[in-house]
C-alpha positions as CSV (number, residue, x, y, z in Angstrom):
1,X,22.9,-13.4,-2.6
2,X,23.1,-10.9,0.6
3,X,22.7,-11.3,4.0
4,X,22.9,-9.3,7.0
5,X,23.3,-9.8,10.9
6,X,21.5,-7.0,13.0
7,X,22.4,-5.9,17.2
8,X,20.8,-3.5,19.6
9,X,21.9,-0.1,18.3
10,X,20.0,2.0,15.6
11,X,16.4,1.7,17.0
12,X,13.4,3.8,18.4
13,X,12.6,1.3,20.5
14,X,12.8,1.4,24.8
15,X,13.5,-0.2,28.0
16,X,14.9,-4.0,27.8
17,X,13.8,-3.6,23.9
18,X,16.6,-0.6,23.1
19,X,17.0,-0.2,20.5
20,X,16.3,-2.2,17.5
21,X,14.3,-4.6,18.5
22,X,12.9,-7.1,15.8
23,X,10.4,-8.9,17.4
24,X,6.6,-8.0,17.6
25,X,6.0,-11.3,20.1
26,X,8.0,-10.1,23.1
27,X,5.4,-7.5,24.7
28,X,7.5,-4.1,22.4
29,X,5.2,-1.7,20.7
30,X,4.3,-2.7,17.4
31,X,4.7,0.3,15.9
32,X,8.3,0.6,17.3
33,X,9.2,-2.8,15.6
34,X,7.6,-2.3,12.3
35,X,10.2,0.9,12.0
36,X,12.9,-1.2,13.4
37,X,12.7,-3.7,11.0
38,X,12.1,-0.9,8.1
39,X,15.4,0.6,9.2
40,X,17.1,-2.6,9.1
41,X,16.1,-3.6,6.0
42,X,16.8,-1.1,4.4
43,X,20.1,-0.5,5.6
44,X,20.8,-3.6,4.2
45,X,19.2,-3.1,0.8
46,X,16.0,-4.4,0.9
47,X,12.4,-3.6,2.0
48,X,10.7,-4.8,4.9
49,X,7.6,-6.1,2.8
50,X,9.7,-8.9,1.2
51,X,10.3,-9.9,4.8
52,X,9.3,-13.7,5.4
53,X,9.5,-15.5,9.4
54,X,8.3,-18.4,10.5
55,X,6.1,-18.9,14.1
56,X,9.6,-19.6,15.7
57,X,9.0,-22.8,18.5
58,X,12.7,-24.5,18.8
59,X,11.5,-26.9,16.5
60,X,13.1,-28.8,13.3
61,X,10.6,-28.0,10.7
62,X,12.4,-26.2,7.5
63,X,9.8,-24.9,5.0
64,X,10.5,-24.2,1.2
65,X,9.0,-20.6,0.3
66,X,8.4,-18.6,-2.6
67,X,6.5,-15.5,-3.6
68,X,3.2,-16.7,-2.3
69,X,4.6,-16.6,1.2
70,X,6.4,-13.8,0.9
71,X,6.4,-11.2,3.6
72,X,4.7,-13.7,6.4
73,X,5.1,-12.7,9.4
74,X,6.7,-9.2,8.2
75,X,4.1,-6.4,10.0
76,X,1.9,-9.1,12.1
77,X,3.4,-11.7,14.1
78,X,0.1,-13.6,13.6
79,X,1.0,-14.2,9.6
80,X,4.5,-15.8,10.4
81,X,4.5,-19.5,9.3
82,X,3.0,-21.7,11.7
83,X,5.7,-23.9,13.5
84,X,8.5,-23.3,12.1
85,X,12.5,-22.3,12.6
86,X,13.6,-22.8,9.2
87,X,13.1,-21.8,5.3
88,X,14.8,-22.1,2.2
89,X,13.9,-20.4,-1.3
90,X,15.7,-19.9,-4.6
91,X,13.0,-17.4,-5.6
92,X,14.9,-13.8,-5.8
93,X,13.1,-10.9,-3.8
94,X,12.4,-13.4,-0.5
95,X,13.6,-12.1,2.3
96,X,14.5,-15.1,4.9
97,X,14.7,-14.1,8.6
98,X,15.0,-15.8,11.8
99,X,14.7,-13.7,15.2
100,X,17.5,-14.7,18.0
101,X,18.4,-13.4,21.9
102,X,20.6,-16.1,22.3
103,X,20.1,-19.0,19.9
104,X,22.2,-19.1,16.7
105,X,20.7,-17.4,13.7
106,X,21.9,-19.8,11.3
107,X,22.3,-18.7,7.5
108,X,23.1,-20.7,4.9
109,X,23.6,-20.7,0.6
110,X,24.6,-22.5,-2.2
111,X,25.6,-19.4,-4.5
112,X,25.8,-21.3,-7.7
113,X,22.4,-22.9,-7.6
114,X,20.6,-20.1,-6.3
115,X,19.4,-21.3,-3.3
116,X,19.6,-19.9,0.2
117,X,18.0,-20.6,3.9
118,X,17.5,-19.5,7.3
119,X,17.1,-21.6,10.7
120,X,17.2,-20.5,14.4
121,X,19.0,-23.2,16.2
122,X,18.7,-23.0,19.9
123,X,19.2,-26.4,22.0
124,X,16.0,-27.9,21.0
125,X,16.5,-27.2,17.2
126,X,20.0,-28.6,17.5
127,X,19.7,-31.8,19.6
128,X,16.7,-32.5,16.8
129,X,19.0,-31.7,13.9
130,X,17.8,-28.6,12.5
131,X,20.8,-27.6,10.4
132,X,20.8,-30.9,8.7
133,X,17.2,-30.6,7.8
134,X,18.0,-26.9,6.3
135,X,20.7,-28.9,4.1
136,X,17.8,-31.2,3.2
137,X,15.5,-29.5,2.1
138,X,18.4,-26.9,0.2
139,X,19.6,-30.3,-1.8
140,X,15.2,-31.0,-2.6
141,X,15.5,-27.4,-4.2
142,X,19.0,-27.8,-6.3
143,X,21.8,-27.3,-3.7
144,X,24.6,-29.3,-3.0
145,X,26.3,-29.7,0.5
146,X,29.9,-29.1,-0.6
147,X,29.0,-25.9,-2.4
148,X,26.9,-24.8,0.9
149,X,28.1,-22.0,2.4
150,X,27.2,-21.3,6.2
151,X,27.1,-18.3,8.7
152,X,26.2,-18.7,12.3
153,X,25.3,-15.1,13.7
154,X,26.0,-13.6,17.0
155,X,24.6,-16.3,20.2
156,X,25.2,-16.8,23.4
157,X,29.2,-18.7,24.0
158,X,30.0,-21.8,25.9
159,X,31.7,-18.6,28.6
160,X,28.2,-17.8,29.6
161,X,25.8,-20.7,28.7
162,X,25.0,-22.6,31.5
163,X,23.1,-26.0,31.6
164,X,21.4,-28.8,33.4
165,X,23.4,-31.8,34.2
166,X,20.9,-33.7,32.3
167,X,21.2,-31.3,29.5
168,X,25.0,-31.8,29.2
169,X,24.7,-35.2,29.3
170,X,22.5,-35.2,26.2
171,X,24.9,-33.0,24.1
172,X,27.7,-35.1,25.5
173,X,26.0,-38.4,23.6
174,X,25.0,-36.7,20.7
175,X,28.2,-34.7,20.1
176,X,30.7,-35.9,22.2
177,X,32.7,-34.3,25.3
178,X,34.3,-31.4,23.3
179,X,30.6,-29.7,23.2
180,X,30.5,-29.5,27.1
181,X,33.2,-28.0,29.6
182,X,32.7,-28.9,32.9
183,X,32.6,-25.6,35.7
184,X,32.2,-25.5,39.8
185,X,28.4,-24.0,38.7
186,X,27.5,-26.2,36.3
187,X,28.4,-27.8,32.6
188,X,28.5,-25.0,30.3
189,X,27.4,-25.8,26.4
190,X,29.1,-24.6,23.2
191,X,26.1,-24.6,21.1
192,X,28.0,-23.3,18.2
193,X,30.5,-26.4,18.3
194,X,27.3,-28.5,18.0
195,X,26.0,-27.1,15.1
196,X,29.2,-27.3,13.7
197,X,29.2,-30.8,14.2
198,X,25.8,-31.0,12.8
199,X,26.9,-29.0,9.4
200,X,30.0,-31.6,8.3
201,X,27.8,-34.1,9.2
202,X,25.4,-33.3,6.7
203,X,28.5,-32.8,3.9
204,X,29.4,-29.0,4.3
205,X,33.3,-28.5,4.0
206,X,34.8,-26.9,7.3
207,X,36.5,-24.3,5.1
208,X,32.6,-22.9,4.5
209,X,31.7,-22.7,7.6
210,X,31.8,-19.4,9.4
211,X,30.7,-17.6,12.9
212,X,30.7,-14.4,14.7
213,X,32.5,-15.2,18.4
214,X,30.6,-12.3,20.1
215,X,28.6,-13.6,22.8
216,X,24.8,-12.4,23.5
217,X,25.6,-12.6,27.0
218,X,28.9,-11.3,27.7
219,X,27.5,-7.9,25.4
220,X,24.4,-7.3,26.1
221,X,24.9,-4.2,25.1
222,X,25.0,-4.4,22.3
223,X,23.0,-7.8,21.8
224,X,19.8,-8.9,23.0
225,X,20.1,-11.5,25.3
226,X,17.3,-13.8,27.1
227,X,19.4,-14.7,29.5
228,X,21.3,-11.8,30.4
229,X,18.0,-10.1,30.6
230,X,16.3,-12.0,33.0
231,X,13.7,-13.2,30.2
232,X,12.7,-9.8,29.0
233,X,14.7,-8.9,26.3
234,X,14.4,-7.8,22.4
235,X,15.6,-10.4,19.5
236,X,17.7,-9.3,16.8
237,X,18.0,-10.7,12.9
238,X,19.7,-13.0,10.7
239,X,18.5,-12.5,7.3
240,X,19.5,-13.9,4.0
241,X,18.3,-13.0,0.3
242,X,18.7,-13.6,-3.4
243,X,18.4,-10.0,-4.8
244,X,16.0,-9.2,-7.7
């Protein structure tokens, strides 16, 4: 398998998309993107065209792909796969991706079965369980949990994520206290911890579990980040493969 984490540098895009902005849905020039995401890919050893996304919504829906939806989503954000934040394949030559500016981009594999997947878990996706459903539908295709290894990319930390009281409070019954730390301006979330959470419970061992500690926030710049950006910001890429 390969996988690769992208950030802001080594782009031709401008303004609050500089540089290497992934996503065609944010208002960027299309043209722009489509050579961003050819220069990422193939820095990382593959070609745009395998390229496969889902129509991210901060959902839970995890779709099983293959060749006949390969490269959805990859030059028009129109062809992306309705609805959804997750997808798993064990066909080699797919190219999962999910698109992140704060969210987790959440990769995961079973190396030995051959099976791999891709799910953006922002609060939504993680209150409804979307990195247990990614397990799910990895053991439908020939995985097992306690081979399952998992990566969460670069996201925004529990230093700079802010939330509703309400909010909190959710987390706090789904997940406990440790997911919230209380602050003069607010609860502050540790989405990460969460997912986390969600990941054992769905049989991964902790010693597979893996993340990146930059936060989106904190460096913006060198990571897009929606809230650091007032709303008007690039995404970056979490993509995962099983080579040809």
């Amino acid at each position: 398998m390969a996988h690769a984490f992208t950030g802001r540098p080594g782009g031709v895009s401008r303004g609050p998309y500089a540089s290497l902005n992934l996503g065609l849905h944010v208002g960027d020039d299309p043209e722009a993107v489509r050579e961003n995401r050819r220069r990422a890919l193939e820095a990382a050893g593959t070609e745009r065209a395998w390229l496969t996304l889902g129509q991210q919504v901060h959902g839970d829906r995890v779709l099983r792909v293959g060749r006949a939806e390969r490269g959805a989503g990859a030059s028009d954000a129109g062809t992306a796969l309705p609805a959804t934040d997750g997808l798993v394949t064990r066909e080699p030559g797919v190219v999962l991706g999910v698109l992140v500016a704060d969210c987790i981009p959440l990769l995961l594999a079973d190396p030995e079965a051959g099976v791999v997947a891709a799910a953006h878990a922002g609060w939504r996706g993680t209150l409804d369980g979307i990195a247990e459903r990614a397990v799910e539908v990895m053991v439908e295709a020939g995985a097992r949990p306690s081979r399952i290894l998992a990566a969460m990319g670069p996201s925004i930390g529990l230093c700079c994520y802010r939330v509703s009281e309400d909010l909190a409070e959710r987390f706090v019954n789904a997940f406990g206290d440790s997911v919230v730390r209380p602050a003069p301006e607010g609860p502050h979330l540790d989405l990460r911890l969460a997912n986390r959470s969600r990941l054992l419970a769905a049989g991964v061992p902790e010693a597979n579990l893996s993340w990146q500690p930059a936060c989106t926030a904190c460096e913006n710049h060198r990571l897009f980040s929606h809230r650091a950006q007032g709303g008007q910001a690039g995404r970056q890429g979490g993509f995962i493969w099983l080579p040809e």
